[in-house]
C-alpha positions as CSV (number, residue, x, y, z in Angstrom):
1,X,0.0,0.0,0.0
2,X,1.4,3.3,-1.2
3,X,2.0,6.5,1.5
4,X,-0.3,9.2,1.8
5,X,0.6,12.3,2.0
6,X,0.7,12.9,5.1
7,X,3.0,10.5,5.8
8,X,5.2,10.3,2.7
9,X,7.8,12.8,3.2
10,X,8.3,13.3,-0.6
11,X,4.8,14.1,-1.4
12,X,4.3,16.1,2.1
13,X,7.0,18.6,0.5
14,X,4.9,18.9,-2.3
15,X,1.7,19.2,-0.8
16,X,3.2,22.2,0.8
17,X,4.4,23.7,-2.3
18,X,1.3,23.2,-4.0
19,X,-0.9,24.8,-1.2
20,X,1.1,28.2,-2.0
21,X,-0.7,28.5,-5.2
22,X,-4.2,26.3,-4.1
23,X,-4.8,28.7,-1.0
24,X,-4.4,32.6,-1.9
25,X,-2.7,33.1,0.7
26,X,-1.1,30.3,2.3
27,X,-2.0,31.4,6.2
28,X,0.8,29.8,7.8
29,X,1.3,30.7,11.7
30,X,4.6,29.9,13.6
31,X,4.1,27.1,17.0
32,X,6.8,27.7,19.5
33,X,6.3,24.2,21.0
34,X,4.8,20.7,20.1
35,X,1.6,21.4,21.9
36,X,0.8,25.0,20.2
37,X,1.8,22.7,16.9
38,X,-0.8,20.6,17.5
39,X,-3.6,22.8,18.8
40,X,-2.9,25.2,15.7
41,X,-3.7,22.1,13.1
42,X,-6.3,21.1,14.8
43,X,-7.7,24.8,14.5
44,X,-8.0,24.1,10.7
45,X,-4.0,25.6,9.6
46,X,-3.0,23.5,6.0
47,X,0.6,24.2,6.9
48,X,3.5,25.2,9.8
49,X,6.1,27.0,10.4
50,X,8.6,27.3,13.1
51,X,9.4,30.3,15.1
52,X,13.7,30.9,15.9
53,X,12.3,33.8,18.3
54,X,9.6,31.7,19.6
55,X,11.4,28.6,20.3
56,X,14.3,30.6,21.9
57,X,11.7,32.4,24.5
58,X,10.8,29.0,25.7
59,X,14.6,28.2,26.8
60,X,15.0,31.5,28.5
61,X,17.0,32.6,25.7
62,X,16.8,35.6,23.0
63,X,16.2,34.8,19.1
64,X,19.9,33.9,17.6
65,X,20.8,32.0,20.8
66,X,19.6,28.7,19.9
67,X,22.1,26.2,18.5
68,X,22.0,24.5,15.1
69,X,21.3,20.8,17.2
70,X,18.6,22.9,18.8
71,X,16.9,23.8,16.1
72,X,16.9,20.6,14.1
73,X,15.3,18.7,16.8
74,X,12.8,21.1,17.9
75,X,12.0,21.4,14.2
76,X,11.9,17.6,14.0
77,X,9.8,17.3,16.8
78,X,7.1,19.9,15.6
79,X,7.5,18.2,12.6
80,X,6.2,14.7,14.1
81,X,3.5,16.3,16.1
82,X,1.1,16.8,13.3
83,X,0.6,15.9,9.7
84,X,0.3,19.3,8.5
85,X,3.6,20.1,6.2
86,X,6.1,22.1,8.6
87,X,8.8,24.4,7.5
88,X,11.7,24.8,9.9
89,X,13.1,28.4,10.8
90,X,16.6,27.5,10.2
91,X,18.1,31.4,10.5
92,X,21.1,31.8,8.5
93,X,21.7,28.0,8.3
94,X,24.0,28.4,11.8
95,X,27.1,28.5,9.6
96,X,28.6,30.7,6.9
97,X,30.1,28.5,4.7
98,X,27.5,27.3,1.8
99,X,28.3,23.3,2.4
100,X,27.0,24.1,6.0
101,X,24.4,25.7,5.6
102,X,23.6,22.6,2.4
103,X,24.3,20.0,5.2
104,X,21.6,21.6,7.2
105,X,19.0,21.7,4.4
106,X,20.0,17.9,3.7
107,X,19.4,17.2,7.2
108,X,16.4,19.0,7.3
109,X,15.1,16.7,4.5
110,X,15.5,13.7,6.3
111,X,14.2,14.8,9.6
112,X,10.3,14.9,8.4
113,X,10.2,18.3,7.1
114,X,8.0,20.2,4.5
115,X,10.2,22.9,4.2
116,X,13.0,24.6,6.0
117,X,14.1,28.9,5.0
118,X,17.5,30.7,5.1
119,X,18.1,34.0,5.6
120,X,21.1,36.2,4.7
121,X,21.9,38.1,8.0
122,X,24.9,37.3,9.1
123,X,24.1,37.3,12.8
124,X,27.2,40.4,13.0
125,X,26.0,43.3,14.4
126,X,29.3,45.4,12.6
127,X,28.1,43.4,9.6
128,X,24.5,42.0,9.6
129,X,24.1,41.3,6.2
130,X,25.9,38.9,3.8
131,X,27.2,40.6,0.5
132,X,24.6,39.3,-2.5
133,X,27.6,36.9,-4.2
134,X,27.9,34.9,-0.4
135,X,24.5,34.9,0.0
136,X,23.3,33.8,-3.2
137,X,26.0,31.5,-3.1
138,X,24.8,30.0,0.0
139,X,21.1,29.9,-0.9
140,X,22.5,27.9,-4.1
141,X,24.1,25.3,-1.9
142,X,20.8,25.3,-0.2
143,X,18.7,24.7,-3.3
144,X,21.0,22.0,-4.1
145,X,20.5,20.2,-1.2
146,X,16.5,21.1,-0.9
147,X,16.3,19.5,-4.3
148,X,18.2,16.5,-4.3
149,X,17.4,12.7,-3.5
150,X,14.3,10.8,-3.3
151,X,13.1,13.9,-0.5
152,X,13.0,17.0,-1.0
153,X,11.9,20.0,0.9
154,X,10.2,23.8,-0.2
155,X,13.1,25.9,0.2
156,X,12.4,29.7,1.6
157,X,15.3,31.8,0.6
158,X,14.7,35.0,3.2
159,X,16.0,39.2,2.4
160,X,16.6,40.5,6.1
161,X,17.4,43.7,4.6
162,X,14.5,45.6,6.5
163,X,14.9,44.0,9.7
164,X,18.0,45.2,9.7
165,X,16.8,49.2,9.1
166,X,18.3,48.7,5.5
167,X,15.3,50.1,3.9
168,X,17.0,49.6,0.3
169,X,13.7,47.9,-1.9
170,X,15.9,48.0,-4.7
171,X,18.8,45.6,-3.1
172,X,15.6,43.4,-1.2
173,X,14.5,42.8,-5.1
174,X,17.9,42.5,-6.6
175,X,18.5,39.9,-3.7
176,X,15.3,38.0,-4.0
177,X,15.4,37.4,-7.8
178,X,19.0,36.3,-7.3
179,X,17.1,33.6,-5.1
180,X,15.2,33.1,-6.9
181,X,17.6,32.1,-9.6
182,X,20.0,30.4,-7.7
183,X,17.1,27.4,-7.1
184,X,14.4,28.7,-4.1
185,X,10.9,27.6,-3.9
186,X,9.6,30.6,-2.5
187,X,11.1,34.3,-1.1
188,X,10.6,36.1,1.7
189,X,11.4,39.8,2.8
190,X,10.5,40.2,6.0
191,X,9.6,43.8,7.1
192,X,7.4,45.0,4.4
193,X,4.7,46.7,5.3
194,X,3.5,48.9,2.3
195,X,1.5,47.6,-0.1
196,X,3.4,49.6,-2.8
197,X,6.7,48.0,-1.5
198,X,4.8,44.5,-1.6
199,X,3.5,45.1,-4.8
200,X,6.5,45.6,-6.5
201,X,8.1,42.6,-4.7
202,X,5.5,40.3,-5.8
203,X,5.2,41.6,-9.4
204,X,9.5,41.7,-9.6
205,X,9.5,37.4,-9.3
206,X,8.1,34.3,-10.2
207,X,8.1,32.6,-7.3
208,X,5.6,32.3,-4.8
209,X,5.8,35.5,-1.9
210,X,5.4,35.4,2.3
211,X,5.1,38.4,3.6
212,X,5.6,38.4,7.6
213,X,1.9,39.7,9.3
214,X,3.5,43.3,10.8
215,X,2.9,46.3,13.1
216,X,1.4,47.7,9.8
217,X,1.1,45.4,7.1
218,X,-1.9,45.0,4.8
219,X,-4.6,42.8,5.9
220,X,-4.9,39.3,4.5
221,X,-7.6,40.5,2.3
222,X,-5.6,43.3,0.8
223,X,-2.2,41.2,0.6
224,X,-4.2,38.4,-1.6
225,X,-5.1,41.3,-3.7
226,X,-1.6,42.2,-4.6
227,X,-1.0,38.5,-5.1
228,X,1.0,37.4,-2.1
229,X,0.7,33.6,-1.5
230,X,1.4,33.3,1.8
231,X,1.4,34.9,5.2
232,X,3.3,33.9,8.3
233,X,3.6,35.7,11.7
234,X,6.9,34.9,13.2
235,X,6.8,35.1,16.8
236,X,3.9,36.9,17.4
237,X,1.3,34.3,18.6
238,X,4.5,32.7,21.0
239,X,4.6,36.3,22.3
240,X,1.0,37.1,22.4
241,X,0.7,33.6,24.6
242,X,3.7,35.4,26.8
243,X,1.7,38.3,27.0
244,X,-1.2,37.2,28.3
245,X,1.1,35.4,31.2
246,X,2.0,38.8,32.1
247,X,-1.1,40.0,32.1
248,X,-2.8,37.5,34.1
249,X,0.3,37.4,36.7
250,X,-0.2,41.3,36.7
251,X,-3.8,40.4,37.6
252,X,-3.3,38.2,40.2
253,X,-0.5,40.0,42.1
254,X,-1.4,43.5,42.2
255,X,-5.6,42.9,42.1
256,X,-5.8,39.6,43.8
257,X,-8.6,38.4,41.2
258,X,-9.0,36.0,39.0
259,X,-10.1,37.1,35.9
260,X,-8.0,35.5,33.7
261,X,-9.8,32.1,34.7
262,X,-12.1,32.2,32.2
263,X,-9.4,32.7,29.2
264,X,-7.3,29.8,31.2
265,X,-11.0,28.0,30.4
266,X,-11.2,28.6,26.9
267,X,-7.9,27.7,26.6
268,X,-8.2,24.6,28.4
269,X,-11.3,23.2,26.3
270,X,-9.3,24.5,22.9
271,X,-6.5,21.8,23.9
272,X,-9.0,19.7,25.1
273,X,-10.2,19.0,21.6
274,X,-6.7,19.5,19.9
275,X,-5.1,16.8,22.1
């Protein structure tokens, strides 16, 4: 009996690709642990995608402090909570050299994964972006190994030019269709947050577009209107969950009430179901 695809890596990978262009957009939003994984696909979600900044908050640790070990396994391990397609946050593959950052992707490919994206900050703060020869270099090694074998995985080649307060649209376009060329599935500039900006992004490549949800940003409506195919949040729901830790713990300390019992309810019967 053949694999479905929910359990056939190969056709997982593909599944995932092919829901960029079925679903306009893609709404793809970022667990931070196994259990958020699998409450968020059993909320309806077609896809996942890991969070670097989310994961890192749950080890007491700021985004770029996790290791490359780290990642893979927490990646894995969302990975095998649910048979939604996941794509693994992968940073700047946790090494500069493009073999690395390849041996990452091919590990990646045999660790259950739909998808994995690198990013060309450099993780220097003197230096935090990778000239566009290194890093289309390395997003070619990554390609390479996204592509090859029996399993393959949706590569996500990522522009951190505006995270970075390198507001240049012209270099995030020059970078992305370099990307694009050198082999990736789909591009990414995260930061964007005028439709004009997006616009020109999306109309500039052939590939399919994220476009991170932002202080800002266009609705979903209004980015499927200038043709973005998918959406992702980053850390924002692992942060939101924080948030509402602080707020309760503010609630309880300082008021003595218990008000947040009856979100800690909701919540409670939401993972009842999901579990």
């Amino acid at each position: 009996m053949s694999e479905s695809p929910t359990t056939n890596p190969a056709a997982k990978a593909q599944h995932f690709l092919d829901l960029h262009h079925s679903e306009r957009p893609l709404l793809l939003p970022n667990p931070w642990d196994v259990g958020s994984a699998a409450l968020l696909a059993a909320l309806g979600f077609s896809a996942l995608a890991t969070t670097s900044s989310g994961f890192a908050a749950t080890l007491g640790r700021h985004d770029g402090h996790v290791t490359r070990d780290e990642a893979l396994a927490h990646a894995a391990a969302i990975a095998a909570a649910t048979d939604v397609p996941v794509s693994a946050d992968f940073e700047n593959g946790f090494a500069d050299a493009p073999d690395a950052v390849a041996e990452l992707v091919t590990a990646a490919a045999g660790s259950g994964l739909a998808g994995c994206s690198i990013e060309d900050s450099t993780g220097r703060d003197d230096d935090p972006i990778y000239d566009l020869a290194a890093a289309t270099d390395r997003i070619a090694a990554a390609a390479e190994a996204a592509h090859a074998g029996p399993t393959r995985v949706v590569l996500t080649a990522r522009a951190e030019n505006y995270l970075y307060g390198r507001t240049d649209l012209a270099d995030t376009i020059a970078r992305l269709q370099a990307y694009q060329e050198a082999g990736a599935d789909v591009l990414y500039a995260p930061g964007l947050t005028s439709a004009e900006d997006i616009r020109a992004v999306v109309s500039s490549v052939d590939r399919p577009v994220n476009v991170l949800a932002y202080r800002g940003a266009p609705p979903v409506a209004e980015l499927a209107e200038l043709g973005v195919s998918r959406v992702s949040i980053g850390g924002s729901f692992a942060f939101a969950a924080i948030g509402a830790v602080v707020e309760a713990a503010a609630e309880f300390r300082e008021k003595g009430t218990y008000g947040f019992i009856e979100l800690a309810r909701r919540g409670s019967a939401a993972t009842g179901k999901a579990f």
